[in-house]
LUMKOL-524112 format. One record per residue (C-alpha): x, y, z. Coordinates in steps of 0.5 Angstrom, whole numbers, padded with zeros to 4 digits, always signed. Each point is the difference from the previous one (the first is absolute). Layout:
N
XYZ;...
END
This chain:
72
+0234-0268-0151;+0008+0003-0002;+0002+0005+0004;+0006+0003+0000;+0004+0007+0002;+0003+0005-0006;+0008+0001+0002;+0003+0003-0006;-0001+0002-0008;+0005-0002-0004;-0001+0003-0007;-0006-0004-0003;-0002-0004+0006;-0001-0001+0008;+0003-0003+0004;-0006-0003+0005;+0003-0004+0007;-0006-0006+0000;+0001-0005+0006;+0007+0002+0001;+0002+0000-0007;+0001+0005-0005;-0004-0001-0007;+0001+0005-0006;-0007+0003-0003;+0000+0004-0007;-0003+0006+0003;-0005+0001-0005;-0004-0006+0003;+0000+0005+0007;-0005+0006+0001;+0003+0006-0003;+0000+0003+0007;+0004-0006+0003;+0006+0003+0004;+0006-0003+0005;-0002-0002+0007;-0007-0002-0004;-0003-0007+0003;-0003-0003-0007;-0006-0006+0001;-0001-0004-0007;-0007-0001-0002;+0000-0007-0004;-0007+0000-0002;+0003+0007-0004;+0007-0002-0001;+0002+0007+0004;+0004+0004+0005;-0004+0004+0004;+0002+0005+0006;-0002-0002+0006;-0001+0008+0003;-0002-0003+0007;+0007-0005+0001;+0004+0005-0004;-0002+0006+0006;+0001-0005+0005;+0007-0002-0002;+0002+0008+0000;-0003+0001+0008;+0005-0006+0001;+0006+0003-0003;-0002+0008+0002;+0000-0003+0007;+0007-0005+0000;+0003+0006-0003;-0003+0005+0005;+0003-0005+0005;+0006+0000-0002;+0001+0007-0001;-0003+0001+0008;
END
């Protein structure tokens, strides 16, 4: 199973960080709700991207308490 980190858009595809490396992805190929930050799995036996809600919300917390650690 793929997993990969959306890092930006840039016109008609993502840019998603899978293993260190950074792979372009037409953005038609992602849910229509994919956004930056979003943590992807792609599920080979329906040849798609999904969001991983769970994996997503937990690298949120993370940042939001990195940076709350900095502000501190």
């Amino acid at each position: 199973m793929t997993k990969g980190i959306i890092d930006r858009f840039e016109g008609d595809y993502a840019i998603i960080e899978i293993d260190g490396n950074m792979k372009q992805v037409k953005v038609t190929d992602l849910p229509a709700d994919a956004r930056e930050g979003d943590s992807l799995v792609f599920i080979e036996a329906e040849n798609q991207w999904q969001i991983d809600r769970k994996a997503t919300a937990q690298l949120k917390d993370e940042i939001q308490k990195l940076a709350d650690e900095v502000w501190e």
